[in-house]
C-alpha positions as CSV (number, residue, x, y, z in Angstrom):
1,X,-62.8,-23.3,-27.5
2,X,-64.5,-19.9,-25.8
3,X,-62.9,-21.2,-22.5
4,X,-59.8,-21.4,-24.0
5,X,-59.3,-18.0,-25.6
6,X,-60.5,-16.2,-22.8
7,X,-58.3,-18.3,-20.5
8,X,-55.1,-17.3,-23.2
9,X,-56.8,-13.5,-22.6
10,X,-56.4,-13.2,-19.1
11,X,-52.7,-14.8,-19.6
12,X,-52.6,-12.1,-22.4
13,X,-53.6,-9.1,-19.9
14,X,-51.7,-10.5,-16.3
15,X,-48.4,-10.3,-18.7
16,X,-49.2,-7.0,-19.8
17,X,-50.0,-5.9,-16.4
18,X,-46.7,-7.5,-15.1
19,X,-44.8,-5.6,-18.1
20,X,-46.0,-2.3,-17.0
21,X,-45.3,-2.7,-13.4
22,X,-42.8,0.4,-12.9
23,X,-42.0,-0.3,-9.5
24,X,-38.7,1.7,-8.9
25,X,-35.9,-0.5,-7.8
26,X,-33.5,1.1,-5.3
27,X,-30.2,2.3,-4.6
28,X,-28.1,3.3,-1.9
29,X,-27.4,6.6,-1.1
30,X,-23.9,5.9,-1.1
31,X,-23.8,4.6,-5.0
32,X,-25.3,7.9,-6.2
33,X,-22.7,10.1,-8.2
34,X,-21.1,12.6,-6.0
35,X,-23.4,15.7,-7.7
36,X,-26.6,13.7,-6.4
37,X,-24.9,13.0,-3.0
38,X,-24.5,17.3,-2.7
39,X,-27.8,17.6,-4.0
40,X,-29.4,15.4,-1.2
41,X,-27.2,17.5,1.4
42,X,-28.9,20.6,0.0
43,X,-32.8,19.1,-0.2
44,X,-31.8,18.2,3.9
45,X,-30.4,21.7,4.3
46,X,-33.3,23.3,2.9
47,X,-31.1,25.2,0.1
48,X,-30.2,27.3,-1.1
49,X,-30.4,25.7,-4.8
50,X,-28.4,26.4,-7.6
51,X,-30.9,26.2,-10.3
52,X,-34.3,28.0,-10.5
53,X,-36.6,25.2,-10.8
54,X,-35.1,23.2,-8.0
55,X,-38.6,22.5,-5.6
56,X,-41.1,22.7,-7.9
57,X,-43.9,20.4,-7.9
58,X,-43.3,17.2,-9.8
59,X,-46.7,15.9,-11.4
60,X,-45.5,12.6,-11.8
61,X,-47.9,12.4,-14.8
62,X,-46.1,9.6,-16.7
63,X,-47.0,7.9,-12.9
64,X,-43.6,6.2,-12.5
65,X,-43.8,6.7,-9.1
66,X,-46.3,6.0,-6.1
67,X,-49.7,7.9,-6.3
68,X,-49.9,10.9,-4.0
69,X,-51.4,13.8,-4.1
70,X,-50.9,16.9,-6.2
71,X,-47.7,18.9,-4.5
72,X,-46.5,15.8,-2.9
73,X,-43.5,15.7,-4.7
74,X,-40.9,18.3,-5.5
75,X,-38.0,17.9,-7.8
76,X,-34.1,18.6,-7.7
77,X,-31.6,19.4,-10.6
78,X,-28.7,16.8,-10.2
79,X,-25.6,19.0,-12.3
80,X,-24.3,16.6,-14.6
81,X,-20.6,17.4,-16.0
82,X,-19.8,18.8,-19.0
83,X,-23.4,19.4,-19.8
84,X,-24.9,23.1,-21.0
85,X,-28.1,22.8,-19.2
86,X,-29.6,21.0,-16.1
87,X,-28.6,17.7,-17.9
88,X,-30.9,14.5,-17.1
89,X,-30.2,14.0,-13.8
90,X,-32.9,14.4,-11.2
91,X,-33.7,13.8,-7.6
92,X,-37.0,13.5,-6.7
93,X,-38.9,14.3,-3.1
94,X,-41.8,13.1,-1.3
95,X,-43.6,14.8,1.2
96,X,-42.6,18.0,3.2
97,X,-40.3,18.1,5.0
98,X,-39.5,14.7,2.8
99,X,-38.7,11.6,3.6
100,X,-39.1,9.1,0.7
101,X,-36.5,10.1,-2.4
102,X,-36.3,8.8,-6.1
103,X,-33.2,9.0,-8.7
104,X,-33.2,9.4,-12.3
105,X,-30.4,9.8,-14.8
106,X,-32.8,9.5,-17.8
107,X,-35.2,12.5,-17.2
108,X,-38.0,10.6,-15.7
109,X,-38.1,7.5,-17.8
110,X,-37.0,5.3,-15.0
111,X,-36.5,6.2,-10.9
112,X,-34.4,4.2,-8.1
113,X,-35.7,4.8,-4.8
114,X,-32.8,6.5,-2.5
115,X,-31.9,3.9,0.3
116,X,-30.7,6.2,3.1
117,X,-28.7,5.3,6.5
118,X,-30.9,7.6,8.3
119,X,-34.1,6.1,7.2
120,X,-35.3,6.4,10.9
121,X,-36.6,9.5,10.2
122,X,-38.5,8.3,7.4
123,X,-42.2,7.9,8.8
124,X,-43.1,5.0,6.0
């Protein structure tokens, strides 16, 4: 019976494990709204940004995305229409000058890795 429940544990725990597994999916570069499309354009140009906050260090702290360390990402506003204030919308960059990028439309909750056509300059 004690190898039984601890065999229904470790069941128990590799589910769980599985259910937290917050592996972004991706997306192509191409299927992005056309407001994340510009903001890639400007992250490539360098800037100049239209919002204040665009390039500050993102902490990752809910750690949605791959471990790095502290400054390795920086975060972009991604205007959404019709909305007040920076909206949801984020793009998210690794590394400087970066080369991997994330998408959210939910303020961090979830992130789709960017798929690029020029991902021969991406060192990873």
């Amino acid at each position: 019976m004690k190898r039984l429940a601890c065999a229904l544990l470790g069941v128990a725990l590799f589910g769980a494990a599985l259910a937290r597994d917050n592996s972004p999916g991706t997306v192509a570069a191409e299927q992005l709204p056309a407001e994340a499309r510009q903001t890639l354009r400007l992250i490539d140009a360098g800037g100049p940004f239209p919002y204040r906050r665009d390039g500050v260090v993102f902490k990752n702290l809910e750690r949605r995305l791959p471990q790095q360390p502290r400054g390795y990402y920086r975060e972009y506003t991604v205007p959404t229409p019709g909305s007040k204030d920076r909206g949801a919308r984020r793009i998210v960059a690794g590394e400087q000058p970066p080369v991997v990028f994330y998408y959210t439309d939910d303020h961090y909750r979830s992130f789709r890795r960017i798929k690029r056509q020029d991902q021969s300059n991406e060192r990873r």
